[in-house]
C-alpha positions as CSV (number, residue, x, y, z in Angstrom):
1,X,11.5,-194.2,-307.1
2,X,9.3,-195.2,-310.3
3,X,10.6,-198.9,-309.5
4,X,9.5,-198.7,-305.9
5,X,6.2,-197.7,-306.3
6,X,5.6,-200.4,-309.2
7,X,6.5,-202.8,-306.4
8,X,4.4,-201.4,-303.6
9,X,1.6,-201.0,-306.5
10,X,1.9,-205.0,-307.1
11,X,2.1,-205.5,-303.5
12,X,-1.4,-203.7,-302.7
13,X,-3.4,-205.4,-305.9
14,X,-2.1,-209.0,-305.0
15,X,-3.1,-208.2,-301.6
16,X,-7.0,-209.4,-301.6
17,X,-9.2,-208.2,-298.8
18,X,-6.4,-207.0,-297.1
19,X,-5.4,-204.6,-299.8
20,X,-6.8,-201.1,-298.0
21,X,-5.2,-202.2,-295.0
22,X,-1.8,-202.8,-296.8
23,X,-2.7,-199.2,-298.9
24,X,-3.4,-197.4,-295.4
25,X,-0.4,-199.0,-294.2
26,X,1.7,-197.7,-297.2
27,X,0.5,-194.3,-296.6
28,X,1.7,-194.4,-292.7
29,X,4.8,-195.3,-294.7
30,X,5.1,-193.0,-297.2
31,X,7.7,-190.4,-295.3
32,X,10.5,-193.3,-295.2
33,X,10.0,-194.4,-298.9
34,X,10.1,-190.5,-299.8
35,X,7.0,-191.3,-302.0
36,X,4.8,-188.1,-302.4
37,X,1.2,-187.8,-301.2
38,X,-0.1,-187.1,-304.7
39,X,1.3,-190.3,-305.6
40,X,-0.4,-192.4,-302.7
41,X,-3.6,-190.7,-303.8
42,X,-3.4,-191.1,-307.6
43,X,-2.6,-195.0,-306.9
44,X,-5.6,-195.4,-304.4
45,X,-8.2,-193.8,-307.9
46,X,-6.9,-196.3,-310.0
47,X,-6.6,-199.6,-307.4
48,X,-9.9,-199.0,-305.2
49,X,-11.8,-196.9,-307.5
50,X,-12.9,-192.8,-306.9
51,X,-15.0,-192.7,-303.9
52,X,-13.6,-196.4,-302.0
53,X,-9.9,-194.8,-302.9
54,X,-10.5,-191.4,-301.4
55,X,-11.9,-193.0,-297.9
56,X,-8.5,-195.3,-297.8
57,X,-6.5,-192.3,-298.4
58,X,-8.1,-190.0,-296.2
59,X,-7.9,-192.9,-293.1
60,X,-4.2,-193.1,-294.2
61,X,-3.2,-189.4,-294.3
62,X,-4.9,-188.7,-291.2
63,X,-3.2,-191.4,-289.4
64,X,0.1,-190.0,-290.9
65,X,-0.8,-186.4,-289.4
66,X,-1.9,-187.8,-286.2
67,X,1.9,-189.9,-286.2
68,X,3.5,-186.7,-287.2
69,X,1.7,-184.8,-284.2
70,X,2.9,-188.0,-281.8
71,X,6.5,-187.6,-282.8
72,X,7.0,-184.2,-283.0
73,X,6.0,-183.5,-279.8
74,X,8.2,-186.3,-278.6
75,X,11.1,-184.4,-280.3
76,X,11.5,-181.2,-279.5
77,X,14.5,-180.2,-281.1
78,X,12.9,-181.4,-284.3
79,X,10.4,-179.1,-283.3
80,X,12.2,-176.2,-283.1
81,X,14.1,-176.6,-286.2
82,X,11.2,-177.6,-288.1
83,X,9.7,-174.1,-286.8
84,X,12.6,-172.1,-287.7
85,X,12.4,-173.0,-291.6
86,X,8.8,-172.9,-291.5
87,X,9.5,-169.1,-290.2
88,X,12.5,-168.8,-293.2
89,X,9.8,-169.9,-295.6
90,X,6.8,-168.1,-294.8
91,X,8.4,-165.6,-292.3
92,X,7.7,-164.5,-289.0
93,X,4.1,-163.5,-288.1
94,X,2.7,-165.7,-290.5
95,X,-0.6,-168.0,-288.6
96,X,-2.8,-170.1,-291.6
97,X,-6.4,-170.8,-291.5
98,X,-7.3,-174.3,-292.2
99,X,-8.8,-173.2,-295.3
100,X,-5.2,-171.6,-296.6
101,X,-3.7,-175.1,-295.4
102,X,-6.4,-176.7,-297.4
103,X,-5.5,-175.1,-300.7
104,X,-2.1,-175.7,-300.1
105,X,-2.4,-179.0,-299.8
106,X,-3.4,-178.8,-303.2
107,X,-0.4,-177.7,-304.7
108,X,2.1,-180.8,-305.0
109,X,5.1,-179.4,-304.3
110,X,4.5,-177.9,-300.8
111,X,5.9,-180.1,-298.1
112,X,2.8,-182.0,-296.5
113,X,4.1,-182.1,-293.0
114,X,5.5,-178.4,-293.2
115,X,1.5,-177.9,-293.5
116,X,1.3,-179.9,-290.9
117,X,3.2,-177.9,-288.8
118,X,1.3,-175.0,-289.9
119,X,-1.7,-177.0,-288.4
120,X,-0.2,-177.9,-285.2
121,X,0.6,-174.1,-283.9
122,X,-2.7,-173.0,-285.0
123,X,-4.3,-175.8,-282.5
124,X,-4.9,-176.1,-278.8
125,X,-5.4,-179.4,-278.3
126,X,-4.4,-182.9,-280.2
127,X,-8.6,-182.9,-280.8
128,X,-8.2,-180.0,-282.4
129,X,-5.2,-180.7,-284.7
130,X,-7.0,-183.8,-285.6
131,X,-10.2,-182.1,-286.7
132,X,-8.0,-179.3,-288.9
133,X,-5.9,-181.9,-290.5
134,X,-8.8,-184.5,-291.1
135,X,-11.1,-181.0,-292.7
136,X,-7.5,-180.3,-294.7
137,X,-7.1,-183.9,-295.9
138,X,-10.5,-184.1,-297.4
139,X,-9.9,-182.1,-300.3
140,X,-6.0,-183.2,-301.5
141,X,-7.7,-186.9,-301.0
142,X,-10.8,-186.1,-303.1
143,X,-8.8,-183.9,-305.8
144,X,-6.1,-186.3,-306.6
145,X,-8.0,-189.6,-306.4
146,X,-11.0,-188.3,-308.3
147,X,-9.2,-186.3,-310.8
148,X,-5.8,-187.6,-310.4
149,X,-5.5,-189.7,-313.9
150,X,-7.0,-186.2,-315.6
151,X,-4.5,-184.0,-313.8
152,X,-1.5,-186.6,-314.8
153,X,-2.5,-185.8,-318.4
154,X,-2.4,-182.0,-317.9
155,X,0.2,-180.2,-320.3
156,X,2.2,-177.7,-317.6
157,X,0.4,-174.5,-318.9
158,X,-2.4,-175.8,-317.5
159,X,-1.1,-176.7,-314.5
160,X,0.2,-173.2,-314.3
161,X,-3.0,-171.8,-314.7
162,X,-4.3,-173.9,-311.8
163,X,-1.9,-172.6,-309.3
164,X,-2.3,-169.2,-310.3
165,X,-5.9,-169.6,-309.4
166,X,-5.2,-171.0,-306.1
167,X,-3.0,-167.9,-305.6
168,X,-5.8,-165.5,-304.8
169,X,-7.8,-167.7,-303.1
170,X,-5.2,-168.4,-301.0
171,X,-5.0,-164.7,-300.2
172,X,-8.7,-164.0,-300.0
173,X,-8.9,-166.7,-296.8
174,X,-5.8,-165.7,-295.3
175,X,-6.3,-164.4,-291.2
176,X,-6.9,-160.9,-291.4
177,X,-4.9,-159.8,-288.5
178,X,-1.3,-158.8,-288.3
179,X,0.8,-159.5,-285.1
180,X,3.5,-156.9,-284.3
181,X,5.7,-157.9,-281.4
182,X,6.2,-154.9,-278.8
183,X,9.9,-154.6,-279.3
184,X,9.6,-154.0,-283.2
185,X,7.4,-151.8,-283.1
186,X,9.4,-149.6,-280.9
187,X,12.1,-149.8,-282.5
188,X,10.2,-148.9,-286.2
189,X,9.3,-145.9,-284.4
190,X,11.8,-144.5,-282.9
């Protein structure tokens, strides 16, 4: 993986004006070369520069969620399996704000489209998901292009420390309302 995204890394800088199209084109990409987000991001800091590399990376993950809404919905039974471990995961009843889905975003090793999912049953409309996933992108983008060379330095204490952090926010912003379906609460009951 290290090798591959040397080569896509040479690819982009030899690219010349059409460098943030290749780089938003990479991160359309991304899912078929297995490459993580974190790593698009980082690599956008250190090619286009803080501010000029989160833009790129914010138009690319964007596009990525709006693909992923496109062929999910095209693929139902990818769908529902996608649903089912997302429910395995994070269980049954469990609805995110966009702020919880933000903050996850942060961590690296939660799945990005699994968030993504997250996104989509929370939404009404395709508008909708693209406005929750463009609010959720800002942040990872920002985070790990800005800071991305000073998190790659971090020793994994602090890295622990970070998460741990994140842990209670994540709770504080969580919805505040808890779904019990009619037949199990009958049944609890009885």
């Amino acid at each position: 993986m290290e090798q591959l995204g040397n080569n896509i890394m040479i690819l982009i800088e030899t690219g010349g004006l059409f460098a943030p199209v290749l780089f938003i084109s990479f991160h359309l990409l991304r899912p078929l070369f297995f490459l993580p987000v974190v790593f698009m991001c980082i690599s956008g800091g250190i090619m286009f520069g803080p501010v000029a590399g989160t833009l790129y990376s914010v138009i690319g993950i964007t596009l990525s969620s709006m693909i992923f809404y496109g062929l999910i919905r095209w693929m139902p039974r990818t769908f529902d399996k996608l649903t089912r471990l997302k429910q395995k995961l994070m269980g049954d009843s469990t609805a995110m704000t966009t702020s919880q889905v933000a903050l996850l975003r942060l961590v690296p090793f939660i799945h990005f489209h699994l968030l993504s999912l997250c996104l989509l049953e929370a939404s009404e409309s395709f508008r909708a998901y693209t406005k929750a996933s463009l609010l959720t992108n800002i942040p990872l983008a920002f985070v790990y292009t800005s800071v991305g060379r000073w998190l790659s330095h971090l020793s994994p204490l602090y890295i622990f420390v970070f998460l741990l952090v994140l842990l209670p926010l994540i709770y504080l912003l969580r919805r505040k309302e808890i779904i019990i379906k009619w037949q199990d609460f009958f049944q609890a009951s009885t």
